[in-house]
C-alpha positions as CSV (number, residue, x, y, z in Angstrom):
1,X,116.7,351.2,-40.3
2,X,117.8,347.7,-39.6
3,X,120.2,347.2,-36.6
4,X,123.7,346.5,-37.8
5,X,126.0,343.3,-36.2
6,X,126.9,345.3,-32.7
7,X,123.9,346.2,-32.0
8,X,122.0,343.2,-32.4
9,X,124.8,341.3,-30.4
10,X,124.4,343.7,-27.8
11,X,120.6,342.9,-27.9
12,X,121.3,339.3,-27.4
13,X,123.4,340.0,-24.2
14,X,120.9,342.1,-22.6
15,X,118.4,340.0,-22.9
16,X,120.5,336.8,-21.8
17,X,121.2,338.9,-18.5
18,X,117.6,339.7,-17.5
19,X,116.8,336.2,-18.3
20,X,119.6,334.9,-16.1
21,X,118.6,337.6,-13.3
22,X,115.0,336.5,-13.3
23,X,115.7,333.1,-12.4
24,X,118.3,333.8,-9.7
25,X,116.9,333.0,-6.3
26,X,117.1,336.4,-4.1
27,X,119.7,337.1,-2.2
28,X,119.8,337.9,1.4
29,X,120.9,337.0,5.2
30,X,119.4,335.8,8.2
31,X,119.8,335.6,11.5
32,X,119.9,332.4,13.2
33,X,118.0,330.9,15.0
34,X,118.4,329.4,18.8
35,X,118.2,325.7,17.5
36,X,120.9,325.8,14.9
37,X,121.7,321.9,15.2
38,X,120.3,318.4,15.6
39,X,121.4,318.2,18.6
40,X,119.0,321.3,20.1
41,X,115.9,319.5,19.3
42,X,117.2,316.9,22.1
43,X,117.7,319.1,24.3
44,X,114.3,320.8,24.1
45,X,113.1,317.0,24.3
46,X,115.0,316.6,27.3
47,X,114.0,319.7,29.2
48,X,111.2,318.4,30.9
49,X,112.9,315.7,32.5
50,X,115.7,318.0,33.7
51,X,113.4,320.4,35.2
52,X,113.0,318.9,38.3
53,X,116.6,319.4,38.9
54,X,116.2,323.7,39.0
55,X,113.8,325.8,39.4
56,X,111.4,326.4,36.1
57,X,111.4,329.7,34.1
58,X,108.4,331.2,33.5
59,X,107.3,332.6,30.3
60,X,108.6,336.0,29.9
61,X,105.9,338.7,29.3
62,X,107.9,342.0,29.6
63,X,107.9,343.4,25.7
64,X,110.4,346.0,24.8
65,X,112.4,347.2,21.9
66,X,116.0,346.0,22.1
67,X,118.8,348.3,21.5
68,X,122.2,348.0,20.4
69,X,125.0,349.7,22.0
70,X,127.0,349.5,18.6
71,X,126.2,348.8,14.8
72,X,127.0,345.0,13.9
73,X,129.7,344.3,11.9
74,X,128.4,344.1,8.1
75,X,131.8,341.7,7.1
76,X,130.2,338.4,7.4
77,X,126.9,336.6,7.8
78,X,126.3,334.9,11.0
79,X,125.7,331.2,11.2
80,X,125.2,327.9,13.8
81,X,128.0,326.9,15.8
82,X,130.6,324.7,14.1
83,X,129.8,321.7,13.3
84,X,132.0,318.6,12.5
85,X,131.1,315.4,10.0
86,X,130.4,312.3,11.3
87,X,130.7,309.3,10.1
88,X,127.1,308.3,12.0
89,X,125.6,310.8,9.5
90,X,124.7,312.7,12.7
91,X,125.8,316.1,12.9
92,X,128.0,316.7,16.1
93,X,128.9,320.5,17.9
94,X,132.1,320.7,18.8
95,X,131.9,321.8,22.7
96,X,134.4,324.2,24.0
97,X,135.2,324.9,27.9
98,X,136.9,328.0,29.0
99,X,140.0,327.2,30.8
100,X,140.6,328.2,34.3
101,X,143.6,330.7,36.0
102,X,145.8,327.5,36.8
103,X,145.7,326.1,33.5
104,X,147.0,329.4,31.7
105,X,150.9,330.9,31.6
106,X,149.7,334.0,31.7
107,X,148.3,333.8,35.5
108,X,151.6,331.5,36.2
109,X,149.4,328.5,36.1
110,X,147.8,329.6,39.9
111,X,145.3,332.1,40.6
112,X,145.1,335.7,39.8
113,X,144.2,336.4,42.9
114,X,148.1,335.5,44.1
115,X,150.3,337.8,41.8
116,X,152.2,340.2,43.8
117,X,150.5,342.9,42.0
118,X,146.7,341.9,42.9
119,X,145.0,344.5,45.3
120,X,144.5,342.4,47.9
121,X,143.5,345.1,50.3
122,X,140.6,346.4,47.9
123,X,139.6,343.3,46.2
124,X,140.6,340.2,48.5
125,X,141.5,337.0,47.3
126,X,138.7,335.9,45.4
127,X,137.2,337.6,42.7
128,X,135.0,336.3,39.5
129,X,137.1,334.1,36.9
130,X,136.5,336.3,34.2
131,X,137.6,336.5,30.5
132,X,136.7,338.9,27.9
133,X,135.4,338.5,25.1
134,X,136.9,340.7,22.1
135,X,135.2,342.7,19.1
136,X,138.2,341.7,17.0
137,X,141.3,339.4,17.3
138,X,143.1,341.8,19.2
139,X,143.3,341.3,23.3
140,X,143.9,345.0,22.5
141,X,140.1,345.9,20.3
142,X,138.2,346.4,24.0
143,X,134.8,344.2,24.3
144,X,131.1,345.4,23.4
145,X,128.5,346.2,26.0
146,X,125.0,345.3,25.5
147,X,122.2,347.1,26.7
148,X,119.9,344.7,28.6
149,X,116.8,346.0,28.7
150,X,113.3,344.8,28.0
151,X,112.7,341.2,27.9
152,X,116.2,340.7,28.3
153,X,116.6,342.1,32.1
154,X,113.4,340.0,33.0
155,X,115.1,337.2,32.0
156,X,118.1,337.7,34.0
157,X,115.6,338.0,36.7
158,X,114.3,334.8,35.8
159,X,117.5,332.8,35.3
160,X,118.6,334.0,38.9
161,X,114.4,333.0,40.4
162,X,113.5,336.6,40.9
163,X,115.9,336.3,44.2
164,X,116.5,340.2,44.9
165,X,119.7,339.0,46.7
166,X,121.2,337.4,43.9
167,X,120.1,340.4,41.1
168,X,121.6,342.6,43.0
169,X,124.5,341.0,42.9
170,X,124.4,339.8,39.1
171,X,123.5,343.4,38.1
172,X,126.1,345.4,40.6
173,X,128.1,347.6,39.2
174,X,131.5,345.8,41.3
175,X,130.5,342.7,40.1
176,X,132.1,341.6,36.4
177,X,129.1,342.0,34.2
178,X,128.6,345.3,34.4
179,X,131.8,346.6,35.9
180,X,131.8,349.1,32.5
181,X,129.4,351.6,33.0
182,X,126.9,349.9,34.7
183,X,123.4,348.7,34.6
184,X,121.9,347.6,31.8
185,X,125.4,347.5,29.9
186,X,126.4,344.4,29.8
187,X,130.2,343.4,29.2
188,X,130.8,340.5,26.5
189,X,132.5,337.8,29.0
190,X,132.3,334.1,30.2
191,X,133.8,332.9,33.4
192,X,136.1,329.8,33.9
193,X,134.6,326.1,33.0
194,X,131.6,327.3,31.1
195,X,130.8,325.9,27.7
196,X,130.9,327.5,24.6
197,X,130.6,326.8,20.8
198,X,131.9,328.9,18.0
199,X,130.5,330.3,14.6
200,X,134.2,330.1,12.7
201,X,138.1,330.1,13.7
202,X,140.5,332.4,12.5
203,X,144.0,333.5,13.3
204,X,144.0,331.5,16.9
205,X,140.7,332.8,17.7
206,X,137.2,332.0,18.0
207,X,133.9,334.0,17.3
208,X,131.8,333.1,19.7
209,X,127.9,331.7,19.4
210,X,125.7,333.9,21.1
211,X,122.0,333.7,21.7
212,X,120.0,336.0,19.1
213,X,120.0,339.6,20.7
214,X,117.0,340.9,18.6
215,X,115.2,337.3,18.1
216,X,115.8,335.5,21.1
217,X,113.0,332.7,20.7
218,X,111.6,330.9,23.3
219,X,113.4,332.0,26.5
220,X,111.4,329.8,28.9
221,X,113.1,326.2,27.7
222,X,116.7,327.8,27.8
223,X,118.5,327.6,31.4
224,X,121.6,325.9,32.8
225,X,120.8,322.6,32.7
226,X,119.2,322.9,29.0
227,X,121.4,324.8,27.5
228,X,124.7,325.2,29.4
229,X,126.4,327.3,26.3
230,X,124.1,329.7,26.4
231,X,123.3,330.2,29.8
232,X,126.9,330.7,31.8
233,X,127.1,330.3,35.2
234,X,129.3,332.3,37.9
235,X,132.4,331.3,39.0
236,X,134.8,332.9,41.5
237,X,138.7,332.1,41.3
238,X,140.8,332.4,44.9
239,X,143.8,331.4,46.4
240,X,145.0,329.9,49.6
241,X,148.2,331.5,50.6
242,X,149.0,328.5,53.4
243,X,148.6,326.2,50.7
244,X,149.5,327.9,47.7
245,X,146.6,326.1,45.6
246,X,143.9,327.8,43.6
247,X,140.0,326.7,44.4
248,X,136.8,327.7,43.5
249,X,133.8,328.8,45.4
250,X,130.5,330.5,44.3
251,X,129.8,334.0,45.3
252,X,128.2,335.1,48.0
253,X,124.9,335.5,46.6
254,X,124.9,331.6,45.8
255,X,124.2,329.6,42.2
256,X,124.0,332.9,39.5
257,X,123.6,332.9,35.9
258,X,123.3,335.3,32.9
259,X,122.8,334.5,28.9
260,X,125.8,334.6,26.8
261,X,124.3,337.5,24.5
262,X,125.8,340.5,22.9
263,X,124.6,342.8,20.3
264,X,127.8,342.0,18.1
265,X,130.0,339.7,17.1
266,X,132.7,338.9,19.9
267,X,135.9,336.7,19.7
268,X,138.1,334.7,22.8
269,X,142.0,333.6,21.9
270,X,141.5,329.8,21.4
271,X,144.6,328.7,24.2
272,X,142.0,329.9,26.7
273,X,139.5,327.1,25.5
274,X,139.9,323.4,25.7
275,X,137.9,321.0,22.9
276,X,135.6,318.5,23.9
277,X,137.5,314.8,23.1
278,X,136.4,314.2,19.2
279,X,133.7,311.6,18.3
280,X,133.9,308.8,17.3
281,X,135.1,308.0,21.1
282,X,135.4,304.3,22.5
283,X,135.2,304.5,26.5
284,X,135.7,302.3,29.0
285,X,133.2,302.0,32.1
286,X,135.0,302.8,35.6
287,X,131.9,302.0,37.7
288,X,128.8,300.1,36.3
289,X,126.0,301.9,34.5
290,X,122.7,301.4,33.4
291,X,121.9,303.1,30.4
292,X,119.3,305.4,30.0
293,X,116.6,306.8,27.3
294,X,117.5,310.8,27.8
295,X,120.6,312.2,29.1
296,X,119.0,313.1,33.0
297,X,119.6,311.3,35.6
298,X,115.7,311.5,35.9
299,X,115.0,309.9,32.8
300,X,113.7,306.0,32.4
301,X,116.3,303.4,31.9
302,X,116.9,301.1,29.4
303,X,117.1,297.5,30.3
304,X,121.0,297.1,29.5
305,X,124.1,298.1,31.8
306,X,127.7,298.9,30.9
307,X,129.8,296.9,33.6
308,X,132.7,298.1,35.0
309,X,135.2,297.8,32.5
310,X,133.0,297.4,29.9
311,X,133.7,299.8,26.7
312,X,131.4,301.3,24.7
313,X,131.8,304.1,21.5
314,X,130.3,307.4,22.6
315,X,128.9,308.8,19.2
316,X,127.4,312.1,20.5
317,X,127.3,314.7,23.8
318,X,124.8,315.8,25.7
319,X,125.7,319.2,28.2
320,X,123.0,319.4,30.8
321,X,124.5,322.0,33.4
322,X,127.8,321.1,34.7
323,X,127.5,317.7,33.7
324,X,127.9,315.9,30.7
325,X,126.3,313.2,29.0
326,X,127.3,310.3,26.1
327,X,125.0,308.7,23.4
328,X,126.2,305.4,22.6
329,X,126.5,303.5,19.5
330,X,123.4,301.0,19.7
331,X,120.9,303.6,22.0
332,X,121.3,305.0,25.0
333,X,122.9,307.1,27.2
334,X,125.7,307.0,30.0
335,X,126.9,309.5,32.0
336,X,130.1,311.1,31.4
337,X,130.5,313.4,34.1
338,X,128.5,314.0,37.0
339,X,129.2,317.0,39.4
340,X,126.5,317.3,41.4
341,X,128.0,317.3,45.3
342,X,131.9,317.3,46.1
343,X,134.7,316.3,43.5
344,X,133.7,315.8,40.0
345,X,132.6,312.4,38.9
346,X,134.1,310.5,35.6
347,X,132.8,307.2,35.4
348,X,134.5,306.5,31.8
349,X,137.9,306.7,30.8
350,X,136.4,309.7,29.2
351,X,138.7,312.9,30.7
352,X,138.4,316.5,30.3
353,X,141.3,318.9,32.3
354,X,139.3,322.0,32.8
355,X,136.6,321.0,35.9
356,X,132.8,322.6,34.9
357,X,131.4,325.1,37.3
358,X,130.6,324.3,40.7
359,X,126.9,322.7,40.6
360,X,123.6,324.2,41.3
361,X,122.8,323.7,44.9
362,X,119.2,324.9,44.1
């Protein structure tokens, strides 16, 4: 019987749809990966040179399977940090610190160690600077712990050179990262004057980029001074009462450090961050420098100076532990900030109001 008009139009659409379905690329996700930028393959360059300025991490051999305390969230797809256009056709993170207790209203721009309500008896007058990291935009949504087993308690281990002193401290249950439940759950939190990057911005917050809880990569090039947004240092707030000033000290355990991981997506209110300067950025030289090939104070200089005075246009940044590094338009870098012993060190006009953590001594 042959097919009346319907039918064969029907035909025709069918067949148009499989057609159109066959050549359609698959669809999927993936997770990303720890050198999400341009700027990463720089710093793994880099690493070498900077090693001689903390102790080396050795290659981690522990094998476990990792385990999340909680499903993800299935709403989005995770990608690299944000990254702005640039006009050098270089692709540029934007850099984030996390502001300290005397920047913020809501600790009445002092410490928060001094409000009349602190526990001073219990706690003292110092405690870690910490701020919590949110499952939603809501101070209100509680944080996710992460459950840091495997190869990701031999790397805290590592980070902290497999000084018993100083993982006892990092992985006490008094001690801010596990102040929940305890070892191995790990709160979702950062600590005044680390750095951060983001993954979007919504509603006055920020979802923040986290290393790769079930791919991780290669955990022996990332440390403090390579990678100072993914590895956060401590940092404990107090208060003078004579003086009525906030300061900073490290804890008692000396220099400790854990990865900014967690198992899901977690979000910080963007007042408590503050935004690198934007590139593009002309400086002008406070002291005299002499530029060099990597951004380490170890690495070889080039045989050109910026005099005091001088400017230059800083074109892209360079994070190596608590101090920060400029390329410059023409090759070359200078140093930005240095805070390596006593006050911290700006030799541009180049200013940032929230101070990095206090330097490794070790």
């Amino acid at each position: 019987m042959p097919m009346n008009l319907h039918t064969r139009k029907l035909l025709l659409w069918l067949m148009a749809f499989v057609l159109i379905m066959a050549c359609a690329p698959a669809a999927g996700t993936s997770n990303p990966t720890l050198e999400p930028n341009a700027i990463n393959t720089i710093i793994i360059q880099t690493a070498n040179a900077a090693a001689t300025r903390t102790a080396s991490v050795p290659t981690l051999t522990a094998t476990a399977t990792l385990q999340s305390t909680s499903t993800p969230e299935p709403t989005f797809t995770l990608v690299g940090p944000i990254i702005f256009p640039s006009p050098t056709g270089i692709p540029r993170v934007q850099y984030f610190r996390v502001k300290h207790d005397n920047q913020l209203a809501y600790y009445d721009y002092k410490s928060r160690t001094a409000d009349k309500d602190w526990p001073v008896q219990t706690w003292g007058l110092q405690t870690p600077e910490v701020f919590t990291m949110s499952v939603s935009l809501s101070l209100s949504s509680g944080t996710n712990r992460t459950t840091m087993t495997g190869i990701w308690d031999t790397y805290i281990n590592t980070l902290n050179h497999n000084n018993k002193k100083k993982i006892n401290y990092v992985k006490a249950d008094n001690t801010a990262l596990f102040n929940g439940v305890g070892f191995p759950q790990m709160e979702s939190l950062t600590m005044g004057g680390n750095i951060i990057t983001l993954d979007e911005i919504r509603d006055g917050w920020g979802r923040v980029h986290t290393m790769d809880y079930g791919n991780p990569g290669k955990l022996e090039e990332i440390n403090y001074i390579t990678r100072p947004d993914l590895i956060h240092k401590f940092m404990v707030v107090a208060w003078k009462r004579p003086t009525k000033t906030t300061f900073w000290v490290n804890p008692p355990a000396g220099d400790l450090y854990w990865p900014l991981v967690s198992s899901r997506a977690v979000w910080i209110p963007m007042e408590y961050l503050e935004a690198f300067p934007p590139l593009p950025m002309e400086v002008t030289a406070t002291v005299e420098q002499t530029l060099r090939k990597q951004p380490s104070m170890d690495s070889p200089l080039i045989d050109h100076k910026l005099p005091e005075g001088a400017t230059a246009t800083v074109i892209d940044y360079f994070p190596s532990g608590s101090d920060v590094w400029g390329r410059v338009a023409g090759g070359g870098w200078i140093a930005l900030l240095l805070h390596e012993k006593g006050p911290d060190q700006y030799l541009t006009s180049w200013q940032m109001a929230t101070r990095p953590p206090i330097p490794p001594s070790e």
